[in-house]
N, C-alpha and C positions, 0 to 999 in steps of 0.2 A: 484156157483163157489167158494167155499169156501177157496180154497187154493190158491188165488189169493188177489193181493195187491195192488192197484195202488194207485200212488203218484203224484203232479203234484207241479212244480216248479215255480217260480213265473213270466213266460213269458206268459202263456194263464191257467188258471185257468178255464175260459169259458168253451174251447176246451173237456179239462179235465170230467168238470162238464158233458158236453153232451154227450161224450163217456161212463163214469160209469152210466148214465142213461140209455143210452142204452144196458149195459150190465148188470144192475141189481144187482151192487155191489156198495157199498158208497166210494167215495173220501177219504182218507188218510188222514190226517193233517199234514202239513210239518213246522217246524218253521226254517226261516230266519234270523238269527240274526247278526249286524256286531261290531267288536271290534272297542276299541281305536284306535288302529295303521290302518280301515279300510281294512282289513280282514275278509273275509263274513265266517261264522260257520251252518250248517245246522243241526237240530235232524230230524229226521223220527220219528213220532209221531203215529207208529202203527206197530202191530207186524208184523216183516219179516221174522221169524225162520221156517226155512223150507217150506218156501211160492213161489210161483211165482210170481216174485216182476216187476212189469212195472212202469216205470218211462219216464211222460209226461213231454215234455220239447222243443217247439221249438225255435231252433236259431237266433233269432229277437233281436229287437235293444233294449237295449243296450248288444251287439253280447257277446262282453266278460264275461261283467259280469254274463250272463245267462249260459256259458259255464262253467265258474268256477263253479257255482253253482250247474250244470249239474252233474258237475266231484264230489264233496261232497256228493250230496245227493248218487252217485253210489257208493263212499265208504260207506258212511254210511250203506248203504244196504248190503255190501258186510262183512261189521263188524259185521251188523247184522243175520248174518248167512243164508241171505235169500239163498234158495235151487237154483234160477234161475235168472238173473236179464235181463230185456230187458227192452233196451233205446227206448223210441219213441218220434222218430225224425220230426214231421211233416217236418220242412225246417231245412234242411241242410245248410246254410251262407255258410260255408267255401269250398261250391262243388263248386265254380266258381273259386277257386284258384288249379289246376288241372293239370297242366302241367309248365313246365319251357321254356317260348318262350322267355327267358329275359335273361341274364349272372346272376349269384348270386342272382336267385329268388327262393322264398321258397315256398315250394308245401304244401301250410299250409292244403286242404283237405286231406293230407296222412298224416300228422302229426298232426293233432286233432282226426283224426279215431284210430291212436296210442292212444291217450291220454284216450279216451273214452274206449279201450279197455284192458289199461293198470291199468286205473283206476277200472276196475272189470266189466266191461258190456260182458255178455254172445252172447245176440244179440241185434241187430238194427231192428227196424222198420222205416222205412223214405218212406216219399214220393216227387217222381217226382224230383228228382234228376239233377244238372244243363248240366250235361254230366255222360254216362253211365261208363265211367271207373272209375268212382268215387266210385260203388258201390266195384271195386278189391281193392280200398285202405283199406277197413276192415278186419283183419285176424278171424273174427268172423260171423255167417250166417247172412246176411242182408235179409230183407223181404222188396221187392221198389215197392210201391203203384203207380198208378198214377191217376188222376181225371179225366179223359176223360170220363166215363161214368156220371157222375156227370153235366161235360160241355154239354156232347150231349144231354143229358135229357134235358135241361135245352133250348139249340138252336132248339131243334125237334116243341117247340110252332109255329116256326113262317114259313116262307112258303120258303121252300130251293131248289126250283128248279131251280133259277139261282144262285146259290151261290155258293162262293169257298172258301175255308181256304188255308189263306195265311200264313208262313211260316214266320219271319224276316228275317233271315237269311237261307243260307244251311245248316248249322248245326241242324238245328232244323225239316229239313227235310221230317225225318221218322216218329220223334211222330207226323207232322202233317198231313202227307199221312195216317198213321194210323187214323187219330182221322176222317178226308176226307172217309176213308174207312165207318167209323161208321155211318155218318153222310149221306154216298153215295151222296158225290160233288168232284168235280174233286179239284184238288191242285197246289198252285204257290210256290215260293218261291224266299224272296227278294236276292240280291248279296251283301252282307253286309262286310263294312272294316273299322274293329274299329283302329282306332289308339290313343285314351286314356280311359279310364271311362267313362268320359263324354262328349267323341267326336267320332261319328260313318258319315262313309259313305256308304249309297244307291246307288250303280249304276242301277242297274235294277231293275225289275220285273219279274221273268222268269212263262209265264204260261198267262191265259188268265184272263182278269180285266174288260176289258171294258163292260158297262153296268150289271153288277152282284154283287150283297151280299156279300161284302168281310168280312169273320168270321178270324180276325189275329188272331193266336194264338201261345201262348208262355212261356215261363218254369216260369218266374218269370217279373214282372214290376218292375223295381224301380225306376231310374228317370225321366224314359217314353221318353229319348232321342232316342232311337232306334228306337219306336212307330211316336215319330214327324215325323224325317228323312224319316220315311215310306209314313207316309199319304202323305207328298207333291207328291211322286214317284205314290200313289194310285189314287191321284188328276186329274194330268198329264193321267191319262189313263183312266179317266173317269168314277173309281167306282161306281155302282150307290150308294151304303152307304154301311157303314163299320160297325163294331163290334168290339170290343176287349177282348181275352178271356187269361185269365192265370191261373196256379194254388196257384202260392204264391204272393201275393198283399202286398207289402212292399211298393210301393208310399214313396218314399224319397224325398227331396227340392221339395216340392211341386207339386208333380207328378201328384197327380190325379186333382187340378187347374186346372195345364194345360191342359191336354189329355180330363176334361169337359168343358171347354172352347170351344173346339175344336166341331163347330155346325156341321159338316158332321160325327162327331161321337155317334152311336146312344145308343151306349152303353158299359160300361167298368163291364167285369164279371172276378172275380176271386171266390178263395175259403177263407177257414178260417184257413189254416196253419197256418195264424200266425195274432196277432191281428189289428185290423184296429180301431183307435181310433174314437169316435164322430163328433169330430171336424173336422176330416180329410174328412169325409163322402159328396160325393158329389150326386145328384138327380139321374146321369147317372147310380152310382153303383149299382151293383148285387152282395149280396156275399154270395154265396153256404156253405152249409155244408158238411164237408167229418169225422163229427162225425160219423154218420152210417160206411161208409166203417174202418175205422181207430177201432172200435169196434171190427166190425167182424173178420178182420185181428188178432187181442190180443184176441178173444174168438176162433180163431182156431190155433193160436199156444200154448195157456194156453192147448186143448185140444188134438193136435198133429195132427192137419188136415193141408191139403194141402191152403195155400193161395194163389198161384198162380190160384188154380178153380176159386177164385173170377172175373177173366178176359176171362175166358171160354165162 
């Protein structure tokens, strides 16, 4: 793949590293550097001129600073004359800000997909997205992954004939009837009513629990307040044990503590969207990689193949 360039930003390096592995072209060199006044400055350290420039870069903490830097290295690319640029996005941060349910709240997912693609990005690659209209906020082609084939791979070890994927919420629905379909287990889904960040209420369970393998699964974990509220409603109904499955594992104040703690939980599986330090690491976790798929996505658009086959 000769005319191809990938770059990776300084949110997952890792990520980066396992993708160009897998695709048989070397990592880029990028220099970071910040001013006096605190001012981040990026070079692209490889040539972009007339190249198919990909730029690896997921939105993880610390969210802004990686975003700024998101936005530099796409200029820089775009200075550098490169022929294509596309941004990959493992996680998207700013797709949970999506609608206006508030007076004078700002729809910051519309207005960073501006910014991204103001700043020169051609296209987006992301996966797994927090709500689907989030992918209309780009005026640019989005290509949206999602890991369920990664997760069912992964659940198909163990013995699924009583088991069900439960759902947190309604909203979350489809991708989990879909992933039920994959998986061939029937589907619940909690009745979920958040009224802050980190205050959510459980009223039900809609669908059958009692005595069965409940596999949760859900777009993203962060502070695993949704997940608690759940399991006591899973309790109550007598799951025989539970599972929990996501695709972006961001564990914030102490998320994954708690949710290992938790002895009726037999296992906490995400992917590698975004990084997961050592420390934070708890015995219960699993965490997948979605370098293979995320590869082949950027080796068939470098080539002009369909990415949606991938889900065929």
């Amino acid at each position: 793949m000769p005319e191809i360039a990938v770059f990776s930003g300084s949110a997952h390096p890792d990520l980066a590293a396992e993708m160009c592995a897998q695709l048989g072209v070397p990592l880029q060199p990028v220099r970071v550097s910040r001013f006096a006044n605190d001012c981040l400055e990026v070079q692209l350290q490889g040539n972009c001129r007339e190249r198919d420039v990909f730029l690896i870069q997921p939105l993880s903490p610390p969210v802004q600073e990686h975003l700024v830097e998101l936005l530099l290295m796409i200029d820089a690319a775009r200075g550098a004359s490169a022929r294509r640029i596309t941004v990959v996005l493992p996680h998207y941060a700013y797709a949970r800000s999506d609608k206006k349910d508030e007076p004078r709240i700002s729809i910051g997912g519309r207005l960073v997909a501006d910014l991204l693609v103001s700043a020169g990005a051609d296209r987006v690659l992301t996966m797994t997205l927090h709500s689907p209209q989030v992918h209309g906020f780009f005026s640019v082609p989005v290509d949206h992954l999602h890991a369920l084939r990664e997760l069912a791979a992964h659940f198909r070890r163990y013995d699924l004939s009583q088991a069900v994927v439960v759902s947190p919420d309604l909203g979350y629905a489809k991708e989990a009837a879909h992933f039920a379909r994959i998986l061939g287990t029937p589907v619940a889904a909690g009745a979920k009513q958040r009224f802050s960040d980190d205050r959510v209420r459980i009223s039900a369970v809609i669908g059958e629990i009692a005595g069965r393998d409940v596999i949760v699964l859900d777009d993203e974990i962060a502070r695993g307040t949704t997940l608690l509220e759940l399991m006591d409603r899973l309790r109550e109904l007598k799951a025989a044990s539970v599972r929990l499955a996501c695709t972006h594992g961001l564990f914030a104040a102490h998320a994954l503590d708690r949710l290992g703690a938790q002895d009726d939980i037999l296992e906490i599986v995400c992917t590698n969207t975004v990084p997961i330090a050592p420390e934070k690491r708890v015995p219960k976790l699993v965490v997948l990689s979605v370098a293979p798929a995320l590869a082949e996505a950027v080796r068939r658009i470098h080539n002009g193949e369909s990415v949606s086959a991938l889900f065929g």
